[in-house]
N, C-alpha and C positions, 0 to 999 in steps of 0.2 A: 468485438471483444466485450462491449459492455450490455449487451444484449442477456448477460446472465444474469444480471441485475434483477431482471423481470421474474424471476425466482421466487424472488422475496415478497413479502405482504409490502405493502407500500409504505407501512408506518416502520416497520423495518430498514427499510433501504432510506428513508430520512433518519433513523436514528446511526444508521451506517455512514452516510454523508457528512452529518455531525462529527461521527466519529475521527475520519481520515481529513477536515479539515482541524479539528483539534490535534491532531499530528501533525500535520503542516505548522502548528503552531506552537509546538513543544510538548504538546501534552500528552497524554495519554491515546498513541493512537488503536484501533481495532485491533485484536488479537485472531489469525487465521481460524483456533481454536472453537471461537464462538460462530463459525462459518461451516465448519470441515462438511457437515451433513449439507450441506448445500452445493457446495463448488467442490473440486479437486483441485491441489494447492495450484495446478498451472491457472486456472480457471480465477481463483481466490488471487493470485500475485498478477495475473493481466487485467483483472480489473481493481483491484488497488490501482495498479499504477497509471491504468487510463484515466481513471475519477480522480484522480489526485494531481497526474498532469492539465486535466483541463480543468480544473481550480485555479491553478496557476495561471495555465496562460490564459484565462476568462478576464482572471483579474488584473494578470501582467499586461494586455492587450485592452484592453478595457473592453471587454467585446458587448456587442450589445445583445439583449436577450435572443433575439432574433440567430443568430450566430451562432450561441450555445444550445440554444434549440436545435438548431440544422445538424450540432455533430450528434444531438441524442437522439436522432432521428429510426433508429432503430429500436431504440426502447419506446413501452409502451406509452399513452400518451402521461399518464399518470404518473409513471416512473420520470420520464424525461422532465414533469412539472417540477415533481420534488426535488430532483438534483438542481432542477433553476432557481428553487424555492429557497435552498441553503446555501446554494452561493449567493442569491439577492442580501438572506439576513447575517450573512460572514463575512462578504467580500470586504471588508474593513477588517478586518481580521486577518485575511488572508493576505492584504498588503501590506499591512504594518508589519506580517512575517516575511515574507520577502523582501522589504524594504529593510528588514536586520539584517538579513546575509550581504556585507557587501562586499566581500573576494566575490571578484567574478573568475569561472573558470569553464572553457568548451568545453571540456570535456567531463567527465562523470570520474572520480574521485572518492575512495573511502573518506570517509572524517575521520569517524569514532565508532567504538563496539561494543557490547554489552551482551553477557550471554547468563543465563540459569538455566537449571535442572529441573525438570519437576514431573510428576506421574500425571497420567492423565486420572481421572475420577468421573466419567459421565454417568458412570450407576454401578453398582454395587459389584455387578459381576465382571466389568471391565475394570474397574480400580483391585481387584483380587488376581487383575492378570498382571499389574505394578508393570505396563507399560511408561518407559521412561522417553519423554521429549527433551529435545535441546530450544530452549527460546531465548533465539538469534535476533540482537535490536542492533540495526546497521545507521548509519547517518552518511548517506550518499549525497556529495556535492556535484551536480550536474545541470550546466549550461547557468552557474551561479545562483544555486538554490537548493538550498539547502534540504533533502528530501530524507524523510526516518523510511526506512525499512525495517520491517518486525516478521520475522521466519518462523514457524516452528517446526521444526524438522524429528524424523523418529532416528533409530539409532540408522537404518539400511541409508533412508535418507542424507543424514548426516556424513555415512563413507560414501555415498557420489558424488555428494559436493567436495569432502578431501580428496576425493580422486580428479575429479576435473580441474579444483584449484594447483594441484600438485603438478597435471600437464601442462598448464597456461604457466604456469611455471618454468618449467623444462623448456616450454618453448619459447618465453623472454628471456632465459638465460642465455640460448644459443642464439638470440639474436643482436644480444651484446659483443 
């Protein structure tokens, strides 16, 4: 999954690692948007969530570099450097955000939501086509940790996920 990483320029995929542990930490995390010519959104949200899970538990487990090396063992060796290189100068960071969350909960949990509207603009003749995005900012609590999710979804996108959310629906109801 994270093997897509290798994608990017390498000064890149550190400013990308920065990015998703300053989410982890309340801030500002990466926007899909700034990625899309690169990954496709399943590609874009499975390695979010793999680079962002093993922040966590690098620094939940204290792992030694050794460890976090072996899971990036798929990336190249310079990619795999850099992702060790920002959790060496964050991991203080990254515990003192874990260390706020203190509901612990097994399972995975909305918190909170947060949505806008906005056109996409990448050039001139794309912003004339007033393409409208939904960006969907989630705050997912899972296994006590408090984890943002940030979506942007187009309009077709947006009715798959009402229509999936609508059967998971249907189907908690009838199991009440």
């Amino acid at each position: 999954n994270m093997e897509v990483l290798d994608r990017l320029p390498e000064p890149d995929c550190v400013k990308l690692c920065h990015r998703l542990v300053d989410g982890l930490c309340g801030r500002e995390p990466p926007c899909r948007g700034e990625y899309g010519a690169t990954w496709s959104l399943q590609e874009w949200a499975g390695l979010r969530d793999s680079l962002t899970a093993l922040f966590c538990r690098a620094v939940g487990s204290n792992s030694a570099d050794e460890e976090v090396l072996a899971e990036l063992q798929k990336l190249c060796s310079r990619h795999a450097h850099a992702v060790l290189n920002v959790l060496r100068s964050r991991r203080r960071e990254v515990r003192l955000a874990l260390l706020s969350r203190t509901d612990c909960m097994s399972s995975a949990a909305l918190q909170d939501f947060d949505w806008s509207l906005k056109l996409a603009l990448s050039s001139d003749k794309i912003s004339s086509l007033n393409t409208p995005l939904l960006s969907l900012s989630l705050d997912v609590r899972e296994n006590g940790a408090l984890r943002p999710v940030a979506v942007e979804m187009s309009k077709e996108e947006l009715s798959a996920l009402i229509s999936s959310l609508e059967a998971a629906n249907k189907v908690m109801l009838q199991m009440k």
